[in-house]
C-alpha positions as CSV (number, residue, x, y, z in Angstrom):
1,X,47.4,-93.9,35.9
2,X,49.0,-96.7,37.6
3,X,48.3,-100.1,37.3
4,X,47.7,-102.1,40.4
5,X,46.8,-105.7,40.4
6,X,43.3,-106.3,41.8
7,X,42.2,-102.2,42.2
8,X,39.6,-102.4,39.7
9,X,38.1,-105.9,40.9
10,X,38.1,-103.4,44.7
11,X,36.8,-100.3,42.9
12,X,33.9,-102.7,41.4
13,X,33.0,-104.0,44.7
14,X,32.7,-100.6,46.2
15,X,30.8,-99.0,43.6
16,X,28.1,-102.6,43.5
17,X,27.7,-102.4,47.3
18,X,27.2,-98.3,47.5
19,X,24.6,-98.8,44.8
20,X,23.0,-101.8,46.2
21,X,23.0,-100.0,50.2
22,X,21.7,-97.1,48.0
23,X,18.5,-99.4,46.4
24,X,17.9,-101.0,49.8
25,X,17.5,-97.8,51.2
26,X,15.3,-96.5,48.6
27,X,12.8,-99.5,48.7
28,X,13.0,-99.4,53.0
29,X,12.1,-95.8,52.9
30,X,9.0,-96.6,50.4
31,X,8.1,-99.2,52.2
32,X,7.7,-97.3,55.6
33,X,5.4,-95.3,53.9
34,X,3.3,-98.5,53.3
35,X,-0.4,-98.3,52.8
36,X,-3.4,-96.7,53.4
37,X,-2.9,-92.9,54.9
38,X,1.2,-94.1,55.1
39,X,1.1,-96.8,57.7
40,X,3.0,-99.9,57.3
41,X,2.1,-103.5,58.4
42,X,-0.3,-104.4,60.3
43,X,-2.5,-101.0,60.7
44,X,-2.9,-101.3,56.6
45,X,-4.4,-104.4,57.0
46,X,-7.0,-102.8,59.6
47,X,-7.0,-99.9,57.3
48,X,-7.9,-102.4,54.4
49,X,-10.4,-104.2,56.7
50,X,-11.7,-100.8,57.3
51,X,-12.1,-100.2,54.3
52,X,-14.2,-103.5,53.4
53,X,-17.0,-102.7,55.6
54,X,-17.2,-99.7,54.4
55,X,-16.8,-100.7,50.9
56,X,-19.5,-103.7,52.3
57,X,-21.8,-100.9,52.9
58,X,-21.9,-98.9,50.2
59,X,-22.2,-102.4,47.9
60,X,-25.6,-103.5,50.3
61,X,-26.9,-99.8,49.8
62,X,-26.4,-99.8,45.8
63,X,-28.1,-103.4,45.8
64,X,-31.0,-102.0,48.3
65,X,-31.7,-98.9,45.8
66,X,-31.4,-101.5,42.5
67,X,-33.8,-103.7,44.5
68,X,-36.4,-100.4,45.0
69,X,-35.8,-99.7,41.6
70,X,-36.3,-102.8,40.1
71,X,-39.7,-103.1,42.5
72,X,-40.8,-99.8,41.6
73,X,-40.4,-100.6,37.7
74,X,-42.0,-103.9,38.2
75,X,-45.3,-102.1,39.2
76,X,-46.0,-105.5,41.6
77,X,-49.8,-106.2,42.5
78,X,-50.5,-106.9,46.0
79,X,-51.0,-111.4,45.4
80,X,-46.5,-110.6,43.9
81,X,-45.9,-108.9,47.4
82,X,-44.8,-112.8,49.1
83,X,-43.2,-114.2,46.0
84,X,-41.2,-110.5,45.6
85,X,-40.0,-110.8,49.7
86,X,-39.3,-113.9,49.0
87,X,-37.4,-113.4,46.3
88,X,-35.3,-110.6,47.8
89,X,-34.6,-112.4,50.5
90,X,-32.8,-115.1,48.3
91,X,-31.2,-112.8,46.4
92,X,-29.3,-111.6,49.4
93,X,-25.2,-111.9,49.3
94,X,-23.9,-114.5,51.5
95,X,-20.7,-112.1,51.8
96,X,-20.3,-111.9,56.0
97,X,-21.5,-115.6,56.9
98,X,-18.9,-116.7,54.1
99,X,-16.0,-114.3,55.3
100,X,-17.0,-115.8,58.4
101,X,-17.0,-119.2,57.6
102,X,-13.6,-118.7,56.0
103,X,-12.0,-117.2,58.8
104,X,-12.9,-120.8,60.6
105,X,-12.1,-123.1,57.8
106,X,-8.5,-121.8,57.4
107,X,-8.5,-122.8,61.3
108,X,-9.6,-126.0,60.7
109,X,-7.4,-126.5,57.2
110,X,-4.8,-126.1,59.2
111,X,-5.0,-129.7,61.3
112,X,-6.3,-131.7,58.1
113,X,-4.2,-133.6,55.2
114,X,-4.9,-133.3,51.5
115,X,-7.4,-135.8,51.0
116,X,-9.5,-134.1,54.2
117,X,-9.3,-130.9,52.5
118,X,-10.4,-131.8,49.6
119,X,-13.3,-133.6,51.3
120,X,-14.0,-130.4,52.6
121,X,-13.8,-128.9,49.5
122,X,-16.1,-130.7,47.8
123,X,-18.4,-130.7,50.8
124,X,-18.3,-126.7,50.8
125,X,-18.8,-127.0,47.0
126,X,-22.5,-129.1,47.4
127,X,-23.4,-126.7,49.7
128,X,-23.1,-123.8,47.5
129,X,-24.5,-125.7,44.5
130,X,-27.5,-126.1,47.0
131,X,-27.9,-122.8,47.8
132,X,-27.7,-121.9,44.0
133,X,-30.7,-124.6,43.6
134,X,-32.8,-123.2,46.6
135,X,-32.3,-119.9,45.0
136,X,-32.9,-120.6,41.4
137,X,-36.2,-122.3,42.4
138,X,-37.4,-119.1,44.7
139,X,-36.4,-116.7,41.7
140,X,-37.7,-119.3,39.3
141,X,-41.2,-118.7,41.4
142,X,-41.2,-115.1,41.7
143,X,-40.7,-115.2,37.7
144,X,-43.7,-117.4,37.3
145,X,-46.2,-114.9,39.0
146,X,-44.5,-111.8,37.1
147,X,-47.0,-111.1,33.9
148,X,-45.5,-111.4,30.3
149,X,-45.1,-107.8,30.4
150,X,-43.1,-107.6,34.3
151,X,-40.8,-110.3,33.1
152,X,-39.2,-108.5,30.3
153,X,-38.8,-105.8,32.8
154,X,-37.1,-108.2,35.0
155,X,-35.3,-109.6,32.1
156,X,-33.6,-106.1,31.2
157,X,-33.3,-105.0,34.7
158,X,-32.8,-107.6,37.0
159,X,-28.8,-108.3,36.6
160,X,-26.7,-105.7,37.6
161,X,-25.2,-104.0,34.6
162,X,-21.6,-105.0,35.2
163,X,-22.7,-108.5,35.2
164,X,-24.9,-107.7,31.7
165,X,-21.6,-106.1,30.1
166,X,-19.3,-108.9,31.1
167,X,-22.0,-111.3,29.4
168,X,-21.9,-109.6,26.2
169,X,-18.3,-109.8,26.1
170,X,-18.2,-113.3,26.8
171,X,-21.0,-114.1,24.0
172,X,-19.1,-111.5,21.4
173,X,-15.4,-113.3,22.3
């Protein structure tokens, strides 16, 4: 084979930019088949939004039977009845207002400067640290009228087992 000055530097360059054309048009073909049920872009994300009410759903019917469970274990006497409404009612996820709420405050994050924001932050943070209080006081309530017997019930059943098992990990570590 012949020997000609600067052939192998061209035969390199050929063979990189056939394998990279090669890659690119690997990864675009993968990519149009994007996300959920193979659409790309922006009908995923209404796919995935889809999916979050419907995943929003099923998570407020799982808590609805826990709640019937946890009532039906409890065997309640007719003077619990207001402090168990009660109760349920402040147990209830904030998950829409909030999603709403955030929609909004990445509007308004937008126009502000650091130090705003994190004025906001904090702001945002007392409010949830007073909705945790108001909470904790209602459940705190509902505890109190529970006989000695009700509240271990409520002790083994109340927390949703996910959140029991990630305790126990987090005492054992």
């Amino acid at each position: 084979m012949k020997w000609i000055p600067g052939s192998f530097a061209k035969r390199t360059l050929i063979v990189g930019l056939m394998a990279s054309g090669g890659i690119l048009a690997a990864s675009a073909y993968a990519m149009s088949a994007g996300g959920p049920e193979g659409k790309g872009g922006c009908e995923a994300r209404q796919m995935q939004k889809h999916d979050g009410q419907k995943n929003q759903a099923a998570r407020e019917e799982k808590r609805s039977k826990h709640m019937a469970m946890l009532k039906d274990k409890l065997k309640l006497t007719p003077e619990q009845e207001t402090a168990w409404n009660e109760f349920v009612s402040a147990s209830q996820p904030a998950g829409r207002r909030m999603n709403a709420d955030r929609q909004a405050m990445r509007g308004e994050f937008e126009n502000l400067n650091t130090p705003q924001r994190l004025d906001k932050m904090l702001a945002m943070s007392e409010a949830r640290r007073v909705s945790m209080l108001e909470r904790t006081h209602v459940i705190k309530a509902f505890y109190g009228q529970l006989t000695p017997e009700q509240q271990a019930v409520f002790d083994a059943e109340a927390m949703p087992k996910r959140h029991q098992a990630r305790q126990s990990h987090r005492i054992q570590s």
